[in-house]
N, C-alpha and C positions, 0 to 999 in steps of 0.2 A: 504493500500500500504506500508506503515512504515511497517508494520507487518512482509510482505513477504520482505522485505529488512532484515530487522532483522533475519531472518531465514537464507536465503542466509548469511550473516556474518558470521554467528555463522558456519555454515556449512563449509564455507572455513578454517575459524580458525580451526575447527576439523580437518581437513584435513592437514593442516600446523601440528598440533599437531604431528597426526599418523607419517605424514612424518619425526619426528624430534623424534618418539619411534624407527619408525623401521628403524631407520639409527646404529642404535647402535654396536658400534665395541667393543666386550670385550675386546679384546687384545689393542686397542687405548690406549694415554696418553693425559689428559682432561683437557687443562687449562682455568682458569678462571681469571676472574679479572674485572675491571669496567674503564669507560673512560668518557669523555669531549668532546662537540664539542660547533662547533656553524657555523652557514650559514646564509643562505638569502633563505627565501621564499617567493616566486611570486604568487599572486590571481590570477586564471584563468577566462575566461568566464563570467561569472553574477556575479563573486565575485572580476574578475579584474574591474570591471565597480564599482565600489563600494571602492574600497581600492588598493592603492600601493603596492609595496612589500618592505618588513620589516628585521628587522633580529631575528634568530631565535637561542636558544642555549639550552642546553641540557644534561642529562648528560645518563650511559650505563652499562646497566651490562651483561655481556658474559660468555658464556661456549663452549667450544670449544667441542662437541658432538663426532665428529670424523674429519678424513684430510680432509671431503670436507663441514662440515656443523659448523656453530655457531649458537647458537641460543643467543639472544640478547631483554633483557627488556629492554626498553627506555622509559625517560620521557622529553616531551621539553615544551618549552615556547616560545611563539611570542607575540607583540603586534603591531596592525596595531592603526595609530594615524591618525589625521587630515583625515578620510576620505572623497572621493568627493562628497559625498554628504553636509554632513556642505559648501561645495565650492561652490553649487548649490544654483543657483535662482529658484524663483516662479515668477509666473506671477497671480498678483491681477486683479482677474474678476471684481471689481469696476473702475479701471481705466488701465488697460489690460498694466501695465508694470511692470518691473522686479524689484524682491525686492530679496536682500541678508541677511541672520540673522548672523549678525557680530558676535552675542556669542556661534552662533553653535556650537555643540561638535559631530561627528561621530565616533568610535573606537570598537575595537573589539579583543578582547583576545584569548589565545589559552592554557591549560594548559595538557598535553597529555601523557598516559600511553599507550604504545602499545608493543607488542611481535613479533619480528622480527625474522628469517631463511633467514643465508646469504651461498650461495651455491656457492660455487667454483667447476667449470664446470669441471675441469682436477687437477688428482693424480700431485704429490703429494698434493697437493691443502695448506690449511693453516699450513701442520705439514711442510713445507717446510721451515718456516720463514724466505722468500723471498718476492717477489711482488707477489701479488695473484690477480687475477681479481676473481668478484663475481657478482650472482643476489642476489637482495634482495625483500624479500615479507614478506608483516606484515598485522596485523590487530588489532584495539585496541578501546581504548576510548576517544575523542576528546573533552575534555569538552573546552567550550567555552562562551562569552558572550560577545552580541554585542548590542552597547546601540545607541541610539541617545537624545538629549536634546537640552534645548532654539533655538530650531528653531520657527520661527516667526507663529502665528496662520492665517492662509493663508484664514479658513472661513470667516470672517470679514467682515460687510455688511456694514458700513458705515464710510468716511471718516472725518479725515485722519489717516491712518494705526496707530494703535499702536503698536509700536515697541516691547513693552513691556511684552504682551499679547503673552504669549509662551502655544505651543504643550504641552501635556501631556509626560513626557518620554517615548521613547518606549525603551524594552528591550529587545531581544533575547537571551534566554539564555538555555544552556542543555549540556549533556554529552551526545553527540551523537557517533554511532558507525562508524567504516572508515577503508578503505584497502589504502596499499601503495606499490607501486611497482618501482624496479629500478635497476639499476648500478652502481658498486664500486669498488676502488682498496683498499688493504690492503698491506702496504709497510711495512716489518718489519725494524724498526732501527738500535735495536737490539734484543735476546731472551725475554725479555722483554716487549718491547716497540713498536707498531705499529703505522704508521702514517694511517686514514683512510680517503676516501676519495667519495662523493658518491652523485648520482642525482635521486630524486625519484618523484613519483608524488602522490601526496595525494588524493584521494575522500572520502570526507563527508557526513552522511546521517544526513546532517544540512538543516537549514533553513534561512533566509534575508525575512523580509515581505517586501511587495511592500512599496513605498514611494514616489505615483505618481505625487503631486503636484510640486517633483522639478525635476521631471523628468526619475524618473524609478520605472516604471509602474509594473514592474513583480517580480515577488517571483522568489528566488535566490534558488535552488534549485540541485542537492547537490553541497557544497561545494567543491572547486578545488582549488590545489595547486601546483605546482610545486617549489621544491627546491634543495638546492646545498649547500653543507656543507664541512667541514673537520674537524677532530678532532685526539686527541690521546687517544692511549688505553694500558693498564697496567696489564700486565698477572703476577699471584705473585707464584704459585703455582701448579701445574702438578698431577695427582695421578693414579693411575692404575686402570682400567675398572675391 
């Protein structure tokens, strides 16, 4: 099944590709430059059951292909701390109450390269260096790594519990593949300088194993995100198609 996911990826990014060869204006003027953000992103679904949402920042590099397309490498970083799982009890089958592991640790990282095309629906579109509305759509590499430790060992057959007596760590970890889709303005400030602004949603072809003795039972299964950011961007340079 990863397999045929893997294919599909690849297949859409080919397509994003094409789309951003045959958009090519020779007569255009092509600016480039790189920029900064930073936001908040929200776990969805089996991954909001699992983790809060965090902040997340990043940084951009751009080309301006023609007036209605950029295409855009990005790389960002999130870390979700204190997940709610460390927050969760177990229930000891030798005297059937609830225990908390006070030095639990749940967390999970996020360190991410992906290739973005930001399309501005209507001419003049970005050569206007005015407010732009845009779609955006990407696909890339999500490396990640999501750990657990010193939670209490919950097999334990005979009384009274030792506290002490820790799980083995578990770790989740990969450079998984993921599409993102969304909404943005591009507000120029000046020739220069852009304010960006943009809401996308993430899916992951990650993984969460189950963790059912404190209470979530299922494999988390892909990854969901939802985020919202803003940042600036910094065009240095212009040159003839």
């Amino acid at each position: 099944m990863r397999g045929v996911h893997t294919r599909v990826l690849f297949c859409v990014l080919g397509l994003l590709v094409l789309a951003f060869a045959s958009s090519t204006d020779a007569q255009a003027k092509h600016p480039w430059g790189f920029g900064s953000f930073a936001g908040y992103t929200l776990p969805m679904w089996g991954a909001g059951d699992r983790f809060s949402g965090t902040a997340q920042y990043g940084g951009t590099w751009q080309y301006g292909y023609s007036q209605k397309l950029i295409m855009e490498v990005e790389y960002h970083h999130s870390e979700f701390k204190n997940g709610k799982e460390a927050k969760a009890s177990f229930t000891w089958s030798v005297d059937q109450k609830p225990y908390l592991s006070p030095l639990a640790v749940s967390q999970m990282r996020f360190n991410s390269v992906l290739l973005n095309l930001l399309l501005a629906p209507r001419l003049p579109g970005f050569e206007a260096r005015k407010g732009v509305f845009y779609i955006t759509v990407g696909a890339g590499v999500y490396g990640y790594k999501a750990e657990r430790r010193n939670f209490i060992y919950p097999g334990q057959s005979a009384p009274p519990l030792n506290i002490t007596l820790y799980l083995r760590p578990q770790v989740d970890e990969r450079a998984a593949l993921g599409l993102n889709a969304g909404l943005g303005g591009h507000l120029f400030l000046s020739k220069a300088v852009a304010l960006d602004m943009r809401a996308r949603y993430h899916v992951v072809i990650g993984e969460l194993r189950p963790f059912a003795a404190w209470g979530f039972g299922k494999q988390t299964m892909p990854l969901q995100f939802l985020e919202v950011g803003a940042g600036l961007k910094f065009y240095f340079q212009k040159s003839q198609g």
